[in-house]
Residue frames as a rotation matrix with the C-alpha (Angstrom) as fourth column:
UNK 1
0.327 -0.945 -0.002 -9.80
-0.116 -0.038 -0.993 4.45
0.938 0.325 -0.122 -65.50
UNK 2
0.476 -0.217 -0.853 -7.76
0.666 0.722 0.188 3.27
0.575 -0.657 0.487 -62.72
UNK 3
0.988 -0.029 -0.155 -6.35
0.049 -0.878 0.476 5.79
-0.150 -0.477 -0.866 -59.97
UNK 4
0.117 -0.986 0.119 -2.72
0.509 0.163 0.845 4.43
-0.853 -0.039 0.521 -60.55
UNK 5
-0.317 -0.063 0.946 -3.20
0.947 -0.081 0.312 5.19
0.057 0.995 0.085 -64.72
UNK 6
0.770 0.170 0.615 -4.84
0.252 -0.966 -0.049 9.11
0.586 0.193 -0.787 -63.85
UNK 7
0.498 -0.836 -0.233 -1.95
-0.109 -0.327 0.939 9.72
-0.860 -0.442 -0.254 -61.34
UNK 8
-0.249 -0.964 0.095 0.63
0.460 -0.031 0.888 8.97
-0.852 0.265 0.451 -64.51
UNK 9
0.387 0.496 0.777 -1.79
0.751 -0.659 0.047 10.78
0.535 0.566 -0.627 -67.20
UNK 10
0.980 0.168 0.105 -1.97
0.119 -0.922 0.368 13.94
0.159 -0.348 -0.924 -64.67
UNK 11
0.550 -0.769 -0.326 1.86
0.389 -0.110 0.915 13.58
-0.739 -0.630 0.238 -64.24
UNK 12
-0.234 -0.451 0.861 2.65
0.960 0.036 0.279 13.16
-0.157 0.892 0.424 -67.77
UNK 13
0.275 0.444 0.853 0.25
0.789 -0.612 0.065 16.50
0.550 0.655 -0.518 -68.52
UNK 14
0.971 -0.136 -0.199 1.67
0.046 -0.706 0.706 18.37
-0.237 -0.695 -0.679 -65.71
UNK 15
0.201 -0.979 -0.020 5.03
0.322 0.047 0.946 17.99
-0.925 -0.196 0.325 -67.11
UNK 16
-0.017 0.017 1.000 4.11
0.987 -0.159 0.020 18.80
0.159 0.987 -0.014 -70.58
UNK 17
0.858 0.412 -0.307 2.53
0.512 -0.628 0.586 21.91
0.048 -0.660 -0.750 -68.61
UNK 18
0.747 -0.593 -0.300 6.16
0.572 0.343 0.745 22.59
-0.339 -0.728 0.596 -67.60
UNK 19
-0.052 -0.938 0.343 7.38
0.634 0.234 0.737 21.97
-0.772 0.255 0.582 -70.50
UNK 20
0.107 0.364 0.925 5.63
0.915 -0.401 0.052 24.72
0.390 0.841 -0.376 -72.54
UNK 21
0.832 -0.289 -0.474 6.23
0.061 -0.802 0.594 27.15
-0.552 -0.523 -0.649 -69.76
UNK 22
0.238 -0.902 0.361 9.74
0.470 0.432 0.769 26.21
-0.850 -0.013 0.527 -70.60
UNK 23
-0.180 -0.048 0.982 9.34
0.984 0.002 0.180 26.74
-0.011 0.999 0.047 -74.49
UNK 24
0.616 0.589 0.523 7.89
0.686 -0.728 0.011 29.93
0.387 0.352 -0.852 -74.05
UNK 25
0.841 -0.535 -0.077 10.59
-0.114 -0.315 0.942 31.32
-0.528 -0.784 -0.326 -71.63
UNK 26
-0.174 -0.819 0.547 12.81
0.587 0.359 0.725 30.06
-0.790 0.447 0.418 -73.85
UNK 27
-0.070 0.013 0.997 11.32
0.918 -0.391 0.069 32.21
0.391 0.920 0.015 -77.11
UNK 28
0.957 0.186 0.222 11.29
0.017 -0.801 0.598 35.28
0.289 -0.569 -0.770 -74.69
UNK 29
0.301 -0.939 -0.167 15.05
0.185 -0.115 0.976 34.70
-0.936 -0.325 0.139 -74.15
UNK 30
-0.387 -0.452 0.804 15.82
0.922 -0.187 0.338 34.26
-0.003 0.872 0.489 -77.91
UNK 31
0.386 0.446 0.808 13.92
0.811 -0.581 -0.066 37.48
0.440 0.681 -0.586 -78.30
UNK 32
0.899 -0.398 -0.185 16.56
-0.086 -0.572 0.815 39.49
-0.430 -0.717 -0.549 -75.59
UNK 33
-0.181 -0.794 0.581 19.60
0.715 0.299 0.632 37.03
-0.675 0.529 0.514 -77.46
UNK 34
-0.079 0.072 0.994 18.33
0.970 -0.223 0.093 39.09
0.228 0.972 -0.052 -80.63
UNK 35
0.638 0.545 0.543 17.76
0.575 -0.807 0.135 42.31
0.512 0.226 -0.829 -79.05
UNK 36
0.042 -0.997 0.069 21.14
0.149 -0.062 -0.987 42.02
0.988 0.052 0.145 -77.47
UNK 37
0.148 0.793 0.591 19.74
-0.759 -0.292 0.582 42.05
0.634 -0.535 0.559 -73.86
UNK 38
0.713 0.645 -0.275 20.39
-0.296 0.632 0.716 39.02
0.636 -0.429 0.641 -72.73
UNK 39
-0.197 -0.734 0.649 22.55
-0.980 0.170 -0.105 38.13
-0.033 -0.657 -0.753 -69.44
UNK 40
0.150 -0.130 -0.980 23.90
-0.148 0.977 -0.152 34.27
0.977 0.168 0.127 -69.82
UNK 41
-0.107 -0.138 0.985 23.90
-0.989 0.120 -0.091 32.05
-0.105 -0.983 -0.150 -66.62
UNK 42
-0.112 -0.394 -0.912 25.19
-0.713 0.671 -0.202 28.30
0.692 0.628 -0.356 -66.97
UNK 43
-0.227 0.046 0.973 23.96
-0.973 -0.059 -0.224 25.53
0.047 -0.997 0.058 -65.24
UNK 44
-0.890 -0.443 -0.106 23.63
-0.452 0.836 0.312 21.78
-0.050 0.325 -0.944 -65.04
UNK 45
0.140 0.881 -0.451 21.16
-0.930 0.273 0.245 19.59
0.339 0.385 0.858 -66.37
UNK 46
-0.616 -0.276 0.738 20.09
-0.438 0.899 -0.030 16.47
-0.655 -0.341 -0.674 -65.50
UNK 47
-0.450 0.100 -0.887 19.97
-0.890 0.037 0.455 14.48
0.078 0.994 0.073 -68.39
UNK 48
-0.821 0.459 -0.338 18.59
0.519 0.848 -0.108 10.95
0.237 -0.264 -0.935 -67.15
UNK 49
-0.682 0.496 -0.537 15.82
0.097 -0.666 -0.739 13.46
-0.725 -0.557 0.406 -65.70
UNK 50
-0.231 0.164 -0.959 15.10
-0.873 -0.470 0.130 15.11
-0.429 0.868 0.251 -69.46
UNK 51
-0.702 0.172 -0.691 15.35
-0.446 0.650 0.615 11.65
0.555 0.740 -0.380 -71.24
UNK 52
-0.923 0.383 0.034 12.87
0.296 0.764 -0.573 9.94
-0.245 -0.519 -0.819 -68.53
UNK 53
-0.226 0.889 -0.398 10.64
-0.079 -0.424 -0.902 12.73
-0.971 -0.173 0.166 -68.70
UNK 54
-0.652 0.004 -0.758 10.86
-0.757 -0.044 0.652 12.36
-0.031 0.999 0.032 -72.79
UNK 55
-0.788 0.442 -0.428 9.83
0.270 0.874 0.404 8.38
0.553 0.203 -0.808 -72.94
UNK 56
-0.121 0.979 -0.162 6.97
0.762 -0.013 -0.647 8.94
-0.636 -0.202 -0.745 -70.28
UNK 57
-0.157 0.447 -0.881 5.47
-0.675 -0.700 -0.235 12.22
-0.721 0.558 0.412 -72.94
UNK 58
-0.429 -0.510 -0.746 6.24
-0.890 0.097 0.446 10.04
-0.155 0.855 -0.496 -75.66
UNK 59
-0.776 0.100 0.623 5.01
-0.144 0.933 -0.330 6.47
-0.614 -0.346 -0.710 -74.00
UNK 60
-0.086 0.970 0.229 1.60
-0.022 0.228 -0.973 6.62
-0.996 -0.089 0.002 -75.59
UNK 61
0.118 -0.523 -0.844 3.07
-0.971 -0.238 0.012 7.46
-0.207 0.818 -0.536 -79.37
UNK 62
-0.543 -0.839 -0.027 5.15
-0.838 0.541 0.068 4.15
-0.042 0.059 -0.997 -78.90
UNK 63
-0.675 0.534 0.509 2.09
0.039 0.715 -0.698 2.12
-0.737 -0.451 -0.503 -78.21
UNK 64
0.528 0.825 -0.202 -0.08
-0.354 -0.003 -0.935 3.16
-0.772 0.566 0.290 -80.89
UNK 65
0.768 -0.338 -0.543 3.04
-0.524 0.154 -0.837 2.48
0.367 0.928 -0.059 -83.53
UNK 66
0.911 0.186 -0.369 4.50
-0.317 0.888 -0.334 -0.32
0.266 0.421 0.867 -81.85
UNK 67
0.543 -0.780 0.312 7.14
-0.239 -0.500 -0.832 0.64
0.805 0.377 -0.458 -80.46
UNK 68
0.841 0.103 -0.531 9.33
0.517 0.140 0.845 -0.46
0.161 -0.985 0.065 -77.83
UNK 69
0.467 -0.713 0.523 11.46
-0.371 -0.695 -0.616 1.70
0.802 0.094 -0.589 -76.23
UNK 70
0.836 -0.168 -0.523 14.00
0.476 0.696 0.538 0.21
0.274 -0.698 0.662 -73.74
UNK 71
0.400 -0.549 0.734 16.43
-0.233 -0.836 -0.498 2.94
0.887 0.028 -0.462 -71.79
UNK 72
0.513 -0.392 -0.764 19.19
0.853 0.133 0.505 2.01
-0.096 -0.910 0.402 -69.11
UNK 73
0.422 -0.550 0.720 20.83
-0.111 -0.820 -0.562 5.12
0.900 0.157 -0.407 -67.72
UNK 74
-0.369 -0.882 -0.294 23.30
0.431 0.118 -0.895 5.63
0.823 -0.457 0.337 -65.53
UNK 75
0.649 0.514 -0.561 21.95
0.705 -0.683 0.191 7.41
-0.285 -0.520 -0.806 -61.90
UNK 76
0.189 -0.410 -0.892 24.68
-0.085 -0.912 0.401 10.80
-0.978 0.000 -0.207 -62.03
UNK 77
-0.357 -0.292 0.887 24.01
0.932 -0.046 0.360 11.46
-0.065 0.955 0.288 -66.21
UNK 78
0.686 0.520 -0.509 24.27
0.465 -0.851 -0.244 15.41
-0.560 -0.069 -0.826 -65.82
UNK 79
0.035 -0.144 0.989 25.51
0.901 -0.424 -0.094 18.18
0.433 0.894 0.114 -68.34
C-alpha cells in the first residue's frame, strides 16, 4: 500500500477514533440530561468540517456500491 493511501486510512481511523470518544461522551451526558445533572454550554460547529469528515468515513462505502458523492461547500458553513 502506498504511504499517501496509509496516511488517509490512519486519518480516516483516527477520526472515527474521535468520533466514538465523542459518542460515548455524548451517552454519559444523556445519562446526567436524565438524571437531571446536566449543566448546558452552547457552542459552534463547523459544519463543512463534520460533512468533510462524514464523506472521507464514508468514501470506501461509496466505492464498493457505486457511488459518487460530489460536495461543494461554502469555506465559513458554521452552526
Amino acid at each position: 500500500m502506498e504511504t499517501e493511501q496509509r496516511k488517509k486510512f490512519l486519518g480516516i481511523i483516527t477520526k472515527e477514533a474521535e468520533r466514538l470518544t465523542r459518542l460515548i461522551n455524548q451517552v454519559l451526558d444523556l445519562a446526567k440530561i436524565e438524571s437531571g445533572k446536566a449543566e448546558w454550554v452552547e457552542s459552534g460547529v463547523d459544519m463543512k468540517e463534520v460533512i468533510s469528515d462524514t464523506l472521507a468515513a464514508m468514501d470506501q462505502l461509496f466505492r464498493e456500491k457505486n457511488i459518487k458523492v460530489e460536495a461543494e461547500l461554502p469555506e465559513k458553513f458554521q452552526r
